[in-house]
C-alpha positions in Angstrom: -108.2 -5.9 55.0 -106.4 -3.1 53.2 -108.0 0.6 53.2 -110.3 1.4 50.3 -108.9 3.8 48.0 -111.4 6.4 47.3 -111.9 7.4 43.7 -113.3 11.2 43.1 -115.7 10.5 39.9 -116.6 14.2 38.1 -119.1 13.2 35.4 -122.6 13.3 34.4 -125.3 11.2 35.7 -127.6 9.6 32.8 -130.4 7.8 34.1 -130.8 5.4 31.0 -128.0 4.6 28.4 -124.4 3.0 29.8 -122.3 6.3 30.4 -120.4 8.2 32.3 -121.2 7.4 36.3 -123.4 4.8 35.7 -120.4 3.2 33.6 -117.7 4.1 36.1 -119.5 3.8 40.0 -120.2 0.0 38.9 -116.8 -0.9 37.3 -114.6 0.6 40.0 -116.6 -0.7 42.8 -116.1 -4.2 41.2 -112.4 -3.4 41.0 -112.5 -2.4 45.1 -112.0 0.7 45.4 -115.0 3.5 47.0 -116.4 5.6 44.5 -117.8 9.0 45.1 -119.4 10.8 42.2 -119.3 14.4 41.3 -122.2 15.2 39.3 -121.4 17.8 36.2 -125.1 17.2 35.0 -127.9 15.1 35.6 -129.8 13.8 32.0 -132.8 11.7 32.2 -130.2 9.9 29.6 -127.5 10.4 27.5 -128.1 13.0 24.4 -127.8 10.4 22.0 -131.7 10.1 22.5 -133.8 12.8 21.8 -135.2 15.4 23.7 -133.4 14.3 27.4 -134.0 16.0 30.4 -130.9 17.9 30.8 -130.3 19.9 35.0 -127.0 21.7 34.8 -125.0 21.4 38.5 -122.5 24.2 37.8 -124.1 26.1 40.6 -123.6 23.6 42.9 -120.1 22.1 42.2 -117.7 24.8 44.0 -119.8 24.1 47.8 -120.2 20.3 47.0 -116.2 20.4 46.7 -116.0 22.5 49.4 -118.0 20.1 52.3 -115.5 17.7 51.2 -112.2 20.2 52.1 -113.9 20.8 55.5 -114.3 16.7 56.2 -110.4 16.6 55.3 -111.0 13.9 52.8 -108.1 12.7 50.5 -108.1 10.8 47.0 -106.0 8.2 45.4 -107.9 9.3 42.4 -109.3 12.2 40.6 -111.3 10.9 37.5 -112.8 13.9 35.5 -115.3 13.3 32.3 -118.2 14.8 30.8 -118.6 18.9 31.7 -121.8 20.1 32.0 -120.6 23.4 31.3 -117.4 25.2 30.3 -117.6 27.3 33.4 -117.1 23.7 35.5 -113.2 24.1 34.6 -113.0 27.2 36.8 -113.8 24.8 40.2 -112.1 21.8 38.9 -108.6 23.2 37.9 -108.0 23.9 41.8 -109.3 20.4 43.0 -106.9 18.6 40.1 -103.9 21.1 41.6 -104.7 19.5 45.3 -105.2 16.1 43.9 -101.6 16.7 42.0 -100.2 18.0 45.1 -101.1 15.3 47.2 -99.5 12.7 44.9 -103.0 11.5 43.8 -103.8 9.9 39.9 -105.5 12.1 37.8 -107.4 10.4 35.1 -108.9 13.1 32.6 -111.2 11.7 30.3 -112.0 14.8 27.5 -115.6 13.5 26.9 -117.0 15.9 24.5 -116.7 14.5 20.9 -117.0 11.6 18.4 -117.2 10.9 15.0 -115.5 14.3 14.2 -118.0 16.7 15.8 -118.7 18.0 19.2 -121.7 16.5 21.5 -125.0 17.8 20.3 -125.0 19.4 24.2 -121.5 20.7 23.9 -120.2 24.3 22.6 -117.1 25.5 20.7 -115.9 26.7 24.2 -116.1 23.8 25.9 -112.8 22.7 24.2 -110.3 25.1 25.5 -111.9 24.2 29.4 -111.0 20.8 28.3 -107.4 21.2 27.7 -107.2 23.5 31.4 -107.9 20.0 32.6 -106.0 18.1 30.4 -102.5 19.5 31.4 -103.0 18.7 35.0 -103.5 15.3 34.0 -101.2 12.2 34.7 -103.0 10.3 32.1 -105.7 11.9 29.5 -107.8 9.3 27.2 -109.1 11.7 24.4 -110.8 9.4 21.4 -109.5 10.9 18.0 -112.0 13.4 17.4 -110.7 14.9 20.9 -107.4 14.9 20.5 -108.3 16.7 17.2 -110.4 19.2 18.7 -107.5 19.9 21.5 -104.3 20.1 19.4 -106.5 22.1 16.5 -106.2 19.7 13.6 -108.8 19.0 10.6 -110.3 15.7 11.7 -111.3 15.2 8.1 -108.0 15.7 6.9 -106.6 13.1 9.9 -108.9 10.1 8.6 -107.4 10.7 5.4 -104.1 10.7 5.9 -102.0 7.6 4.2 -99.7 7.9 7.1 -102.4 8.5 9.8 -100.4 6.5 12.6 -97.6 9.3 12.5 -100.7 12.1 12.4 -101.9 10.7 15.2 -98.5 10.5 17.4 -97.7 14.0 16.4 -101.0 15.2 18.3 -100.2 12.9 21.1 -96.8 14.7 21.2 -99.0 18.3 21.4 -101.2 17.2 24.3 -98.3 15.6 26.2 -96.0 18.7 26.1 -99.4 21.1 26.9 -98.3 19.6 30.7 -100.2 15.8 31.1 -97.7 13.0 32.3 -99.3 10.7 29.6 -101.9 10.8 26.7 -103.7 7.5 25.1 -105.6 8.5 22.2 -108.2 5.9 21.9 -110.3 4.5 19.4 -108.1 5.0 15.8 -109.6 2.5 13.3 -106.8 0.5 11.0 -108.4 -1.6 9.2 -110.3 -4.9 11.3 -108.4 -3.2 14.6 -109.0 -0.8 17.1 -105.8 1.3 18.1 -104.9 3.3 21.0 -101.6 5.7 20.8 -99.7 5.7 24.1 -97.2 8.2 24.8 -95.2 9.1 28.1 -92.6 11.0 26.3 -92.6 13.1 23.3 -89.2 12.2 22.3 -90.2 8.6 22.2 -91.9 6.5 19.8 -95.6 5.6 20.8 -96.8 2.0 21.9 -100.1 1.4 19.7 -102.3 -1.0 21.4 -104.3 -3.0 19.6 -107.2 -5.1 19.4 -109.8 -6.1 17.4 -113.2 -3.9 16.0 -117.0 -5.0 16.3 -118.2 -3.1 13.6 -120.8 -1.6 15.4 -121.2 2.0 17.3 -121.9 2.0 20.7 -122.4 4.2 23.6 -120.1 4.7 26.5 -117.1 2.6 25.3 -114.9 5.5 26.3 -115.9 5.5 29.6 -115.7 2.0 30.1 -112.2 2.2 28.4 -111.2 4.8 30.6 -113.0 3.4 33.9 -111.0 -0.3 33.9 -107.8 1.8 32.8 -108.1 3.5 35.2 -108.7 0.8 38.3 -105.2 -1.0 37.0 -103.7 1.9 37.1 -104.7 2.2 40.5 -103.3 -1.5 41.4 -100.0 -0.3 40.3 -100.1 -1.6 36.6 -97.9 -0.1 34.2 -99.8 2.3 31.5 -99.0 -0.2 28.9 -100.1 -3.3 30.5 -103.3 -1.3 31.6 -104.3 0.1 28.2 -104.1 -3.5 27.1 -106.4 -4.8 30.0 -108.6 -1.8 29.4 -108.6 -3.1 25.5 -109.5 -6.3 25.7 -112.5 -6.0 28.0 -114.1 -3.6 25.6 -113.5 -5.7 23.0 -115.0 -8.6 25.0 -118.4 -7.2 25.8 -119.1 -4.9 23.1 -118.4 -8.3 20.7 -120.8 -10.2 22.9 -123.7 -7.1 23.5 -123.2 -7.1 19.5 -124.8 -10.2 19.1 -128.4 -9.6 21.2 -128.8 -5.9 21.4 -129.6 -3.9 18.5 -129.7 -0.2 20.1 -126.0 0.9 19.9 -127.7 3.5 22.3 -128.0 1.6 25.1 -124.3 1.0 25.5 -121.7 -1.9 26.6 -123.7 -4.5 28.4 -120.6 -4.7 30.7 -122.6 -5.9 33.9 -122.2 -9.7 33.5 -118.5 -9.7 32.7 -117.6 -7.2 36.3 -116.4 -10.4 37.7 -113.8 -10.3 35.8 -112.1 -7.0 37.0 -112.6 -8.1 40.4 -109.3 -8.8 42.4 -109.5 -12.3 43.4 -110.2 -13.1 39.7 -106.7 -11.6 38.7 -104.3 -12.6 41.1 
């Protein structure tokens, strides 16, 4: 048996609603590799219900990084989402440098928008603390409001453009030369398809990966988007091949939870199809 890659997971912990760690600790454990969670925030759920109970862990982030210095542990993977707190950048910056040092993947997932508007939980100054994290990415997954709030376009005026797939490369083209390796902006509607803009060099043209759209909102599919992307990625895949795998599987459950569950709330009921990320089911 091979060693277990070991996964650093910085995200929030919602107790009810698929998101952030509850998404990833399941999906990348069914892909084999350890997971360890770093907290940003614990939520008795996700703030797309009301009134959650929200516990900030800024205060605690710097020494919980710090134990894990002193036990010399090392990463194959840093995978940053959700901040609790703009502040949170300050620790995280220097653990992404080590990770980057050390040769390690770092997956930044921007998690603070949709739908054109920051999270209800998130402030104005959480964007710039974003973007500190985003150019020590390898690979950043910002959905389009994201990408919008870190390059400083008008999201309205982005939806509206006739020639929105060139809008949209152009901003992958800003976040790639801010210092990431790659960017895939996720999530741009066209018509009955879902698109995701994949750049790796700002003088080339983008691969647009595409599948197609349940016509329904739901919870978390960013972090299950960015959670199988990034456990191929970890098995070597190419970034291409894995934004397709990571595609397709969100397509797959959010089609079938589309068809029993009515609360868009409650997220991707991804948990019956984790057999199929496992690694005896894709050699």
């Amino acid at each position: 048996m091979q060693e277990v890659k070991r996964v650093a997971a910085v995200n929030d912990l919602s107790g009810f609603g698929r998101c952030s760690l509850t998404v990833s600790i399941p999906i990348l454990s069914a892909m084999g590799y350890q997971v360890c969670p770093v907290p940003t925030a614990v939520l008795s759920s996700h703030t797309g219900y009301p009134g959650p109970l929200v516990r900030d862990f800024s205060g605690d982030m710097a020494a919980y990084l710090a134990h894990w210095e002193s036990l010399g542990l090392t990463f194959a993977c840093g995978y940053t989402g959700f901040l609790g707190h703009p502040e949170q950048a300050d620790v995280l910056v220097p653990f992404l440098m080590r990770l980057r040092e050390q040769g390690a993947l770092r997956l930044v997932d921007p998690a603070m928008a949709d739908h054109g508007r920051l999270y209800s939980s998130c402030s104005p100054a959480l964007v710039p603390a974003m973007g500190r994290l985003v150019a020590l990415a390898s690979v950043a997954t910002p959905n389009l409001t994201e990408a919008c709030l870190l390059t400083g376009s008008d999201y309205s005026l982005v939806m509206e453009a006739p020639d929105r797939r060139r809008v949209v490369a152009q901003m992958a083209r800003q976040i790639l030369d801010a210092g990431c390796g790659a960017v895939v902006i996720t999530g741009v509607e066209s018509g009955d398809l879902i698109a995701n803009c994949v750049l790796t060099d700002s003088d080339a043209d983008p691969v647009w990966v595409c599948d197609h759209r349940v016509d329904r909102h739901f919870a978390g599919t960013g972090d299950v988007f960015a959670s199988v992307l990034c456990g191929w990625l970890l098995r070597g895949m190419p970034l291409v091949d894995a934004v397709g795998q990571a595609t397709a599987f969100v397509y797959e459950t959010t089609a079938a939870t589309a068809q029993w569950q009515e609360n868009g709330q409650d997220g991707i009921a991804f948990e019956p199809y984790l057999y199929k990320l496992s690694e005896e089911n894709n050699q």
